[in-house]
C-alpha positions in Angstrom: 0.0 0.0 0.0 0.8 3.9 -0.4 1.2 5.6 2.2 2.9 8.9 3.1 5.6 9.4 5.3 3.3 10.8 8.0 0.9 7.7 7.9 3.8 5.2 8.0 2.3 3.8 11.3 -1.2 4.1 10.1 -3.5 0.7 10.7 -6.0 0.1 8.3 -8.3 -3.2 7.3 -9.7 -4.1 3.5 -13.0 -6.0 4.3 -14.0 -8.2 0.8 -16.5 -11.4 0.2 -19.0 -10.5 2.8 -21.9 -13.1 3.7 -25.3 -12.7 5.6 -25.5 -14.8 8.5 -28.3 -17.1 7.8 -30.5 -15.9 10.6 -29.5 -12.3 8.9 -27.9 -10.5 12.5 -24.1 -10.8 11.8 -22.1 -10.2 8.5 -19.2 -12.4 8.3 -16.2 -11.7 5.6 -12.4 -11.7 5.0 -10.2 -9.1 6.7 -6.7 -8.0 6.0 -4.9 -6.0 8.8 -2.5 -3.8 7.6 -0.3 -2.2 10.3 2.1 0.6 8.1 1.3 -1.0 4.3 2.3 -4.5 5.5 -0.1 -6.8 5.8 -0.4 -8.5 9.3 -2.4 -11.7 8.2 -6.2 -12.6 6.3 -8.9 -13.6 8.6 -12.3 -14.8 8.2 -14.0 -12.0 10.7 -17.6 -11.5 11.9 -19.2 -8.7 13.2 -23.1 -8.0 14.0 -25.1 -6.6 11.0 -26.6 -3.1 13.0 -22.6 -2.1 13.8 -22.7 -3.1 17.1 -20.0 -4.7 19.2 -16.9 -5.4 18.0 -15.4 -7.6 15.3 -14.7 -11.3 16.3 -12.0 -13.3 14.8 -13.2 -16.3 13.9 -10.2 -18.1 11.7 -6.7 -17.1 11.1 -6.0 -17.9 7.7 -2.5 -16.9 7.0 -0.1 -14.6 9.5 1.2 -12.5 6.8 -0.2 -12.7 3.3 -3.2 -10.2 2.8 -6.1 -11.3 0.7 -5.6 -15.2 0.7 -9.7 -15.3 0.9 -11.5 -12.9 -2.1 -13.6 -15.5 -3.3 -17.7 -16.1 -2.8 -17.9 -17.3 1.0 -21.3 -18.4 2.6 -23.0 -20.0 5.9 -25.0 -23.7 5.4 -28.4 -22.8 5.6 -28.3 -24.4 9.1 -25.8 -21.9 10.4 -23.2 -24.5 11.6 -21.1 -24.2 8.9 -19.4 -21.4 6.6 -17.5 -22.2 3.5 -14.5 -20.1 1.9 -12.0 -20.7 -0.9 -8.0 -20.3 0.2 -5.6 -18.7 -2.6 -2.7 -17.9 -1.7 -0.2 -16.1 -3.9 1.9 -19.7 -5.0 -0.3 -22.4 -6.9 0.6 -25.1 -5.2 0.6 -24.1 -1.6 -0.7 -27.2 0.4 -3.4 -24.4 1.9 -5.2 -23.6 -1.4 -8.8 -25.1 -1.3 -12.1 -25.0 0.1 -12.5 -24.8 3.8 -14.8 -25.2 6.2 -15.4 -23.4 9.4 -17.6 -25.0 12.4 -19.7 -22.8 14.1 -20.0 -25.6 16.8 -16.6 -26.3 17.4 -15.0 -22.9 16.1 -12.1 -24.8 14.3 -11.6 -25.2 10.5 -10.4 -27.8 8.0 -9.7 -28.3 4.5 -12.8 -29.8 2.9 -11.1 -29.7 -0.9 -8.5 -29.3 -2.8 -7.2 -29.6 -6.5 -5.8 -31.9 -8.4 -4.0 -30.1 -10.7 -0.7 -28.6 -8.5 -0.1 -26.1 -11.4 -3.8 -25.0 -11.0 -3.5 -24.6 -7.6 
């Protein structure tokens, strides 16, 4: 990122692929932390839909590389589940896929992945 020499501590966050909780009161998405134009890590976040309260963390995707979630994400209609696609930066990396968060036991796990390393 750009920033000028008196915003060279500035922190900022690029919110992208945002996706209605399915009982519509939180908004959950991807977050990239920036602390001084370098990126501090992607998250999946959540925060309630009227503003309230703060935003929650609820998966650390990667610790440095921004944007590794851009893709479509979405709950199961149930609620117990949200789906998100992993891309990092290098085709092959072993994280690239489709994950799975559990509501229920707040942990995630690779549900898919290509066959194709070039693909990614």
């Amino acid at each position: 990122m750009l920033l000028s020499d008196a915003d060279k501590d500035a922190s900022f966050s690029v919110d992208i692929a945002p996706a209605w909780t399915p009982d519509s009161a939180s908004i959950t998405f991807s977050r990239t932390e920036f602390q001084g134009g370098i990126s501090i890590g992607n998250m999946i976040a959540q925060i309630a839909a009227d503003g309230s309260g703060s935003v929650q963390t609820l998966v650390q995707v990667t610790p440095f590389e921004p944007g590794a979630v851009y893709f479509g994400t979405g709950w199961s209609p149930d609620g117990t589940a949200f789906y998100y696609s992993v891309s990092r930066a290098k085709p092959g990396d072993p994280d690239n896929g489709i994950w799975v968060y559990d509501a229920i036991t707040e942990t995630a796990r690779k549900l898919a992945t290509s066959d194709d390393a070039k693909a990614g």
